[in-house]
C-alpha positions in Angstrom: 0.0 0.0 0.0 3.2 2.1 0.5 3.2 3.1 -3.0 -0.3 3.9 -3.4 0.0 6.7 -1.2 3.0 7.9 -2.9 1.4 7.7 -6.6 -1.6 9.4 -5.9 -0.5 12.5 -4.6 0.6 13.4 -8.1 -3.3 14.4 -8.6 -3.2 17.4 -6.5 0.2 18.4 -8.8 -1.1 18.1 -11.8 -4.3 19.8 -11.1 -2.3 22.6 -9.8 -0.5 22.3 -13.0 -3.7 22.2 -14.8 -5.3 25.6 -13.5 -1.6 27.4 -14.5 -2.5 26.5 -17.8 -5.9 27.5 -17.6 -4.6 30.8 -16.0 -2.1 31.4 -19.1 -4.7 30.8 -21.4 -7.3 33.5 -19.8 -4.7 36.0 -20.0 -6.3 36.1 -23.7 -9.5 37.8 -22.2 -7.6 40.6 -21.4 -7.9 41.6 -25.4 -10.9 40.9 -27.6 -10.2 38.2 -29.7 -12.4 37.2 -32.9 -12.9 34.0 -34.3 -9.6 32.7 -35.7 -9.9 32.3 -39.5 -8.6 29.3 -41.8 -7.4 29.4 -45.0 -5.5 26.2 -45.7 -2.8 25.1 -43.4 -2.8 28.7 -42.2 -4.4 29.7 -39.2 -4.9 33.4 -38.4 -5.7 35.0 -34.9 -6.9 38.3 -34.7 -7.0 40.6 -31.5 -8.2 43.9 -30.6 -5.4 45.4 -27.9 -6.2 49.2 -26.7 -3.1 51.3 -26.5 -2.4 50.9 -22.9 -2.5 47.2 -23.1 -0.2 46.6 -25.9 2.9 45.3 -23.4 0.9 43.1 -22.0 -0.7 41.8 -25.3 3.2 41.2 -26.2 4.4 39.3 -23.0 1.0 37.0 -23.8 1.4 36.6 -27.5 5.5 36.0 -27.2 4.5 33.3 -24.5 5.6 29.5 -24.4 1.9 29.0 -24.1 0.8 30.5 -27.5 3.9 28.8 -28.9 0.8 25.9 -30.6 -2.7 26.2 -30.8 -5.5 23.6 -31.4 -8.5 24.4 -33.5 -11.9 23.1 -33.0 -10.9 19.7 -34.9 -7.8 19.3 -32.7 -5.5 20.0 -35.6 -1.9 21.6 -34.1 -0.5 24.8 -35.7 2.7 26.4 -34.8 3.4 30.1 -34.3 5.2 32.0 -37.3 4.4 35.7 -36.8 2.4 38.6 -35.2 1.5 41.8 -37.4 -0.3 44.8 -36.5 -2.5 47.5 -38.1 -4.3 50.6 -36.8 -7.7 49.7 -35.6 -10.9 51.6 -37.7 -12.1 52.6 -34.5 -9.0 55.3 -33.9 -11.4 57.8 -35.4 -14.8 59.2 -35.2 -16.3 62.1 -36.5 -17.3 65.4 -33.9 -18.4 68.8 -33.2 -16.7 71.5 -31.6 -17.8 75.0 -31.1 -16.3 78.4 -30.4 -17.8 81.5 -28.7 -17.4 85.0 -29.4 -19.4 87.6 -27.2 -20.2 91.4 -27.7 -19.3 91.3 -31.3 -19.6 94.8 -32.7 -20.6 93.5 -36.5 -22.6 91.0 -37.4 -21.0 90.0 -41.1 -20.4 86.9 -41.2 -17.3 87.2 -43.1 -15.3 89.3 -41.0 -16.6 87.2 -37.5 -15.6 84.4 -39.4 -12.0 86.1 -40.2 -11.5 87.0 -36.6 -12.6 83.1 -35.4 -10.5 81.7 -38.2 -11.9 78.9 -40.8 -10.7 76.0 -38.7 -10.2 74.8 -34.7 -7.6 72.4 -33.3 -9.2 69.6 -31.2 -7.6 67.7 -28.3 -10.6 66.1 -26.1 -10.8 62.6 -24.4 -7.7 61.5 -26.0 -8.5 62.6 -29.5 -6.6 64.9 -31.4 -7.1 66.7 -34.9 -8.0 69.8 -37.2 -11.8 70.7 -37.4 -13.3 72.9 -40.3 -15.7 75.7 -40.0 -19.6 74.7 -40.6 -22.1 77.0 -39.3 -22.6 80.3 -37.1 -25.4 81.3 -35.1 -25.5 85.1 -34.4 -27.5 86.6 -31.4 -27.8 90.4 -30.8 -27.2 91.7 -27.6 -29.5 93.8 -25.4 -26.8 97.0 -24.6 -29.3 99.6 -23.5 -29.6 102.9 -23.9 -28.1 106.3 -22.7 -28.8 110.0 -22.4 -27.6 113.1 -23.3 -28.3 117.4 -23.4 -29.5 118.5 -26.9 -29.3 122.3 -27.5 -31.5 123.8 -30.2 -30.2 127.2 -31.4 -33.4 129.1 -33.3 -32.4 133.2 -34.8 -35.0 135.8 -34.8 -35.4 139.3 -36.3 -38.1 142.2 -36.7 -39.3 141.5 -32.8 -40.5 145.4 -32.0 -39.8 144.7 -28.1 -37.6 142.1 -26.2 -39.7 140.8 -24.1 -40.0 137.3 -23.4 -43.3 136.7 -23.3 -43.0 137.1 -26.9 -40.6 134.3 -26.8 -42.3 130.5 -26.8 -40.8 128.9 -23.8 -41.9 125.5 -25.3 -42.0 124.1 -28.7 -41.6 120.6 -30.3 -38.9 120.2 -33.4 -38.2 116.7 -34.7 -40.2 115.1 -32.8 -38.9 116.0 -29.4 -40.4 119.0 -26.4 -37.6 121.6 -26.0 -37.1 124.2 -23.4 -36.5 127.6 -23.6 -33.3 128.4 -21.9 -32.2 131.5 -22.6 -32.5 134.1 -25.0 -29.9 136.9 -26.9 -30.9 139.7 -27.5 -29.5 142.7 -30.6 -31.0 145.6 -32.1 -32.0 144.9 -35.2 -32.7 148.6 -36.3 -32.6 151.8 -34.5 -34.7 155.5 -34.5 -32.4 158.7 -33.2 -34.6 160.1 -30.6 -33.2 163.8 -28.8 -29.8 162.9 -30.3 -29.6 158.7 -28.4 -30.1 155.8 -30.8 -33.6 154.2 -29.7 -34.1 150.9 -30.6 -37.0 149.9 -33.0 -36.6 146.3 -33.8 -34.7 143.7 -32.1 -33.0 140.6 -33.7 -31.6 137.8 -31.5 -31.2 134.0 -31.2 -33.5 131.3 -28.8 -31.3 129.1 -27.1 -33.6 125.6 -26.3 -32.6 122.4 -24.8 -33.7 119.2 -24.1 -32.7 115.4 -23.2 -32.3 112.8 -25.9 -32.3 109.2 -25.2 -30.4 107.0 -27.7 -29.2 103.5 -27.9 -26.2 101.6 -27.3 -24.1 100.9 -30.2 -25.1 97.2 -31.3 -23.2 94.1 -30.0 -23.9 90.4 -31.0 -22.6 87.5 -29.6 -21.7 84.0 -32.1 -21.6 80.3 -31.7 -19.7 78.9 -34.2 -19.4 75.5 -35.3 -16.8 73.6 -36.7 -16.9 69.4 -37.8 -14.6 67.0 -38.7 -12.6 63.7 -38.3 -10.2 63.0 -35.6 -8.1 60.7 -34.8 -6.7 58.8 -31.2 -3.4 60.4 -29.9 -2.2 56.4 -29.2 -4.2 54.4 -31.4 -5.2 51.0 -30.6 -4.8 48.4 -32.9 -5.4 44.8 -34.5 -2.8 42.2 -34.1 -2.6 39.3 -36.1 -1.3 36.0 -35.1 -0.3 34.0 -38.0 0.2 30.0 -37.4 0.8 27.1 -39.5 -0.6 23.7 -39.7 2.0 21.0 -38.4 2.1 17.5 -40.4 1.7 15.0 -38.5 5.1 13.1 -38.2 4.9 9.4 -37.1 7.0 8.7 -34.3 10.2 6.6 -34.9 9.2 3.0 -34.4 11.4 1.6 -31.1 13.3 -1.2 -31.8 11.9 -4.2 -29.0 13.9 -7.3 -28.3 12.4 -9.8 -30.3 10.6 -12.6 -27.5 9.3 -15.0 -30.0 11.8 -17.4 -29.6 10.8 -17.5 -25.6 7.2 -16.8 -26.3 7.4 -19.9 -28.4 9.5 -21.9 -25.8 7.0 -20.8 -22.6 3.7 -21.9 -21.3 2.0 -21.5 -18.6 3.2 -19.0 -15.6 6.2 -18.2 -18.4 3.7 -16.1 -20.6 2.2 -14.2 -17.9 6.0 -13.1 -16.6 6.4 -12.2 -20.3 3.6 -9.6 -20.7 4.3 -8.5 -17.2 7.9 -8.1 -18.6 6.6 -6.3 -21.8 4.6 -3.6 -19.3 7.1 -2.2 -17.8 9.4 -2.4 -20.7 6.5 -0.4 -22.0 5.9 2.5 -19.4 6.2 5.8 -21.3 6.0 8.5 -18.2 7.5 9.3 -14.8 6.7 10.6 -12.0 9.0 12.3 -9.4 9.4 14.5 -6.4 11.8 17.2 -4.9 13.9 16.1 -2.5 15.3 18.7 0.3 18.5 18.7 -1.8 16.5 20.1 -4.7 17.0 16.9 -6.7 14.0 15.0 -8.5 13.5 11.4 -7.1 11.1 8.9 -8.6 8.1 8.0 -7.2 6.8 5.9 -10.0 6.7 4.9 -13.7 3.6 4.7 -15.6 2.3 3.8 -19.1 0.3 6.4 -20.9 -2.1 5.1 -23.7 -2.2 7.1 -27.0 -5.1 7.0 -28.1 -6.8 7.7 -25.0 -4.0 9.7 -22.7 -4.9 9.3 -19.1 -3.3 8.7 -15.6 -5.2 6.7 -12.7 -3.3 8.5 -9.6 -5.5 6.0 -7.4 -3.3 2.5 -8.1 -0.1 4.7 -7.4 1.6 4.2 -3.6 4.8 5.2 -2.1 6.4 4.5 1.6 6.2 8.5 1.7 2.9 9.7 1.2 -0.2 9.7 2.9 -3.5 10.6 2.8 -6.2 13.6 4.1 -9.4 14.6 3.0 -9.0 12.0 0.1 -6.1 13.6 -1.3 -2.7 12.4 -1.2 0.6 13.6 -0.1 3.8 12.6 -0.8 6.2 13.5 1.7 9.3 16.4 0.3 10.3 19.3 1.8 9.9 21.5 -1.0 6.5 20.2 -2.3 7.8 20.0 -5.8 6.4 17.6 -8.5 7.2 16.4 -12.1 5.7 14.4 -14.6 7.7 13.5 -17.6 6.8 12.4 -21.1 9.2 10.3 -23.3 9.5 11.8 -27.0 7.6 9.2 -28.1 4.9 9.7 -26.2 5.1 13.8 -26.5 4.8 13.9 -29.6 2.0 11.4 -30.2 0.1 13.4 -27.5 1.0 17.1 -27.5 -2.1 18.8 -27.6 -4.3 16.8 -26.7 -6.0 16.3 -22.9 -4.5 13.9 -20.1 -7.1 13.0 -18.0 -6.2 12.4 -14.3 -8.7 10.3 -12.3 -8.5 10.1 -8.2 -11.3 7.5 -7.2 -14.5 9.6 -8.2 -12.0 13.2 -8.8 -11.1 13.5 -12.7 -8.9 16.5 -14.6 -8.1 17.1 -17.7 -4.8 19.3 -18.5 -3.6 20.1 -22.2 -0.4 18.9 -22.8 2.2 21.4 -23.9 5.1 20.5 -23.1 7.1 17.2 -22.0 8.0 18.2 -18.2 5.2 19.5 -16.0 6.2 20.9 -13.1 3.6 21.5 -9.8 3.6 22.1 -6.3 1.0 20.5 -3.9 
């Protein structure tokens, strides 16, 4: 029973193993990735990566994990290349506008030559040049103000100055003035007892009034300006290019040749013969790290092609034990291995081992011939 406890703590290694694949894998998510396209024995991945995830995209791409990939069918193709080409949605169309206020003129060409036929854009991580489109002009309310009018009205052939021949109102141009004041000059004059006696007077009215006027006219403009701009850092669509591999058949082993003895035995001496040819036959191992860091065996196993699979639960070692159903074996560093011969790897790369621990079963990809896992 020793070694069934040590076999079967592989499980909780390689389903360790199996979620770092998994893990590698999601890393993917991070980017949107479309359907991969065929076209003969070349396969084509295509991501969308957004500028600030671009180094990341790299480290994923450039990865031992994405070194292969397996199609639908199960068909292998091997990495050759990644290009990359601005994505369509770097640019977009918008609308910008500029504001002038208390405009004195509301010509649309000379606003427009003050404003200038185009505006520079730089919003939300979008930069470009936008060209003029359409002004809306609104006039403002500036008021009015007052101000003193004088109204200066000559006069002749009065026979006396006296003001109350003098209007002290009157209306002109539509407005009341005021009499303010009044000059007075002889017009003509009669030599009475040797003095100069005036007969008619001549003279000016001096009127006044306030005016009320408006504000010269101000207007204030929207204009608006369009056009296509563009992402300051662009994102962009990478594309993965693989080919197909062809499958190569695996060099056949050479194998003693037992049909002389097969021929010679009966009995008990067959039975030790195919015993013999099982072990002859075991195509993966399993070890564990020691406290001197080196790998030591716990067991060798035989790993069918056709259907790739491990049962952890026939496996014991003088080391290990077992909790909860899972097994442990004993190693300072917790350190585990399972190792595929080349003929084995590369009859099976890509495809799923499936682990079974009494009613517990995993499936891990196989990628590469060591796998490495901690318990």
């Amino acid at each position: 029973m020793k070694k069934t406890f040590k076999g079967l703590a592989i499980v909780t290694g390689l389903t360790i193993a199996s979620l770092g694949i998994i893990a590698l894998n999601n890393i993917s998510f991070a980017f949107t990735e479309s359907k991969s396209e065929i076209n003969g024995d070349i396969l084509k991945r295509n991501f969308y990566v957004e500028s600030n995830d671009e180094i990341n995209f790299k480290t994923f791409i450039n990865s031992d994990n994405n070194k292969t990939y397996q199609d639908e069918e199960g068909n292998i193709y091997t990495f050759q290349d990644v290009t990359s080409t601005k994505s369509d949605t770097n640019t977009k169309e918008v609308n910008d506008t500029k504001t002038l206020n208390n405009l004195n003129t509301n010509d649309e060409q000379a606003i427009l030559n003050q404003a200038g036929n185009t505006l520079s854009y730089d919003k939300d991580g979008y930069i470009g040049t936008l060209n003029y489109s359409n002004m809306e002009i609104q006039e403002v309310d500036t008021g009015t103000y007052e101000r003193l009018l004088s109204l200066n009205i000559p006069f002749s052939g009065y026979s006396k100055n006296d003001l109350n021949n003098i209007s002290k109102n009157i209306t002109r141009n539509g407005r009341n003035w005021t009499l303010i004041n009044v000059d007075w000059k002889p017009d003509s004059v009669q030599n009475i007892d040797g003095s100069q006696v005036p007969v008619t007077y001549s003279g000016t009215m001096h009127y006044q009034t306030v005016g009320v006027f408006s504000n010269p006219k101000q207007y204030n403009v929207t204009i608006t300006y369009t056009g296509t701009v563009e992402k300051e850092n662009p994102d962009y669509i990478y594309t993965a290019t693989y080919k197909k591999e062809i499958p190569v058949e695996a060099p056949v082993e050479e194998k003693t040749n037992y049909t002389p003895i097969i021929i010679t035995l009966s009995g008990a001496g067959i039975v030790l013969l195919i015993i013999l040819l099982y072990f002859l036959s075991r195509n993966a191992t399993i070890y564990s790290k020691n406290s001197n860091g080196n790998y030591e065996l716990v067991k060798k196993v035989h790993i069918n092609t056709n259907n790739p699979k491990i049962n952890l639960s026939s496996l014991s070692s003088s080391n290990s034990k077992v909790s909860n159903g899972v097994i442990y074996i004993n190693s300072s560093s917790n350190l585990y291995k399972v190792s595929l011969k080349d003929s084995l790897y590369n009859k099976i790369s890509g495809k799923d081992l499936e682990i079974k621990l009494t009613n517990v079963s995993k499936k891990i990809r196989i990628v590469n011939k060591d796998i490495e896992f901690k318990i």
